[in-house]
N, C-alpha and C positions, 0 to 999 in steps of 0.2 A: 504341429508339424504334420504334413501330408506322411500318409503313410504310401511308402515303394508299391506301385502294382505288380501285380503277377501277372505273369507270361499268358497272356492270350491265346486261347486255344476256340472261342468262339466265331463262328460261319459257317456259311454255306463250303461242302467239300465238291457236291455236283448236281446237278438238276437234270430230269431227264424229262426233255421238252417233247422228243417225238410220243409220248404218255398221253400228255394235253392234246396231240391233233389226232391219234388214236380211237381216244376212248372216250366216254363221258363217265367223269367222273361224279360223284353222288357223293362221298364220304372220307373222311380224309380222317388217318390214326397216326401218332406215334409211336413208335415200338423201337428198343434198345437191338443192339443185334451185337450176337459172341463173337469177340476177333480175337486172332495171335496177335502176338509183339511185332511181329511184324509187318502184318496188314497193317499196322497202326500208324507203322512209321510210312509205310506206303501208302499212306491217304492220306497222310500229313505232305508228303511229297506230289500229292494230285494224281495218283496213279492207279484209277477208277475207272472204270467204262462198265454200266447198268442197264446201255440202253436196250438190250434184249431180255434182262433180268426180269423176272416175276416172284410170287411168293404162292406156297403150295401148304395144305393141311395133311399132314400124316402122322399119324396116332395122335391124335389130338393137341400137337405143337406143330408150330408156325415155324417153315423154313424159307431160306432165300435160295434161288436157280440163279443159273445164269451170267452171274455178276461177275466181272474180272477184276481183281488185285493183283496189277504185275509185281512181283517183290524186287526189293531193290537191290543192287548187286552188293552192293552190301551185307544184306541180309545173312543171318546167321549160319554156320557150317554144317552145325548140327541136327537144323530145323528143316522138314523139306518141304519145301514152298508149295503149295497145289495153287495154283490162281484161280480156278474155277469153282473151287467145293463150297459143300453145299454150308451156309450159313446159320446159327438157329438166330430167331428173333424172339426176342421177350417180351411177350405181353402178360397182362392180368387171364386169368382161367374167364373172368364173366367177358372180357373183350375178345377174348379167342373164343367161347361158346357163341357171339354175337357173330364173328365173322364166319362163322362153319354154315349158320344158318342163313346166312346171306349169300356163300359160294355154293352150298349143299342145294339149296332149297331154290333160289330165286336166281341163280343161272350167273355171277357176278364173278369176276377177277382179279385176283389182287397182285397190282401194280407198283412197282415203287415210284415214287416221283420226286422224294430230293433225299441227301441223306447230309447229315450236320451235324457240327458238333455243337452239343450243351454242358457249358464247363468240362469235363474230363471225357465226357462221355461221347461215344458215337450213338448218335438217333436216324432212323430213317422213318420217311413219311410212307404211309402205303395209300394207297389210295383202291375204293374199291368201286371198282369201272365196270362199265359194261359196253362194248364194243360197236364204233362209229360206222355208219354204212358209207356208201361212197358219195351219196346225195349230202349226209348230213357231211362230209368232211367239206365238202362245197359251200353248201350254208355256213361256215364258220370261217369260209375263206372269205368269204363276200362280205358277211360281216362284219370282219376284222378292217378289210380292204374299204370298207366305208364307213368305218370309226375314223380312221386314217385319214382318208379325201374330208370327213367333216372338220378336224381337227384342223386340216390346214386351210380351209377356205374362212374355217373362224380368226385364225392369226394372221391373215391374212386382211380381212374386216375391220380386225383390232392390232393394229400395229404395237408393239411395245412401247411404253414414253422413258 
């Protein structure tokens, strides 16, 4: 007999695409990050917005800026909602000595760029960027813009049977 699945808590919660036309990015981590009970239920509900959010070193842990969790009315009486505060993210001591040396030294910023759940858990991606000039954001549009005109003039050539 098939055994009964359990409740799905795995996917994407939200992607933060203006990152990709931003930045370039070089390096991509995953890192766990601290919620209440209630942010939890509030990202279960899709109620996220990151796309100003960043990640900052101070005293040598990994925090998140920026990021909103609206709480849901719902949310508990006794708990008081801050939607802006600041988040800790957890990583291993050797991956957070690696990312110090790469914001410290070599001028780089860390980005998030999606945040999801893995089984129980909330992960977000960070990504460590370094900052698109206005030439190169053009080059990536034009690029893009003729991946696109190549893709249709091939389906075009090749009709489907």
């Amino acid at each position: 007999m098939n055994k009964p699945k359990a409740k799905s808590t795995g996917g994407t919660i939200a992607l933060n695409k203006r990152a990709r036309h931003e930045y370039h990015i070089d390096e991509r981590h995953e890192a766990g990050i601290a919620l209440q009970g209630w942010e939890v239920k509030a990202l279960r509900a899709g109620r996220l917005n990151f796309g100003d959010a960043y990640a900052l070193i101070r005293g040598g842990e990994l925090y998140l800026f920026g990021a909103s969790i609206t709480p849901l009315i719902s949310a508990s009486t006794h708990v008081v909602a801050d939607d802006r505060r600041t988040r800790k993210l957890l990583l291993h001591r050797r991956e957070i000595d690696e990312l110090i040396g790469a914001v410290e030294r070599k001028g780089y910023t860390l980005i998030p760029l999606a945040l999801y759940w893995k089984g129980p858990h909330v992960k977000i991606e960070l990504g460590l960027a370094r900052g698109k000039q206005q030439h190169d954001k053009r080059a990536s549009e034009k690029e893009r813009d003729w991946n696109r005109e190549k893709q249709r003039v091939l389906r075009a050539k090749n009709p489907p049977a």
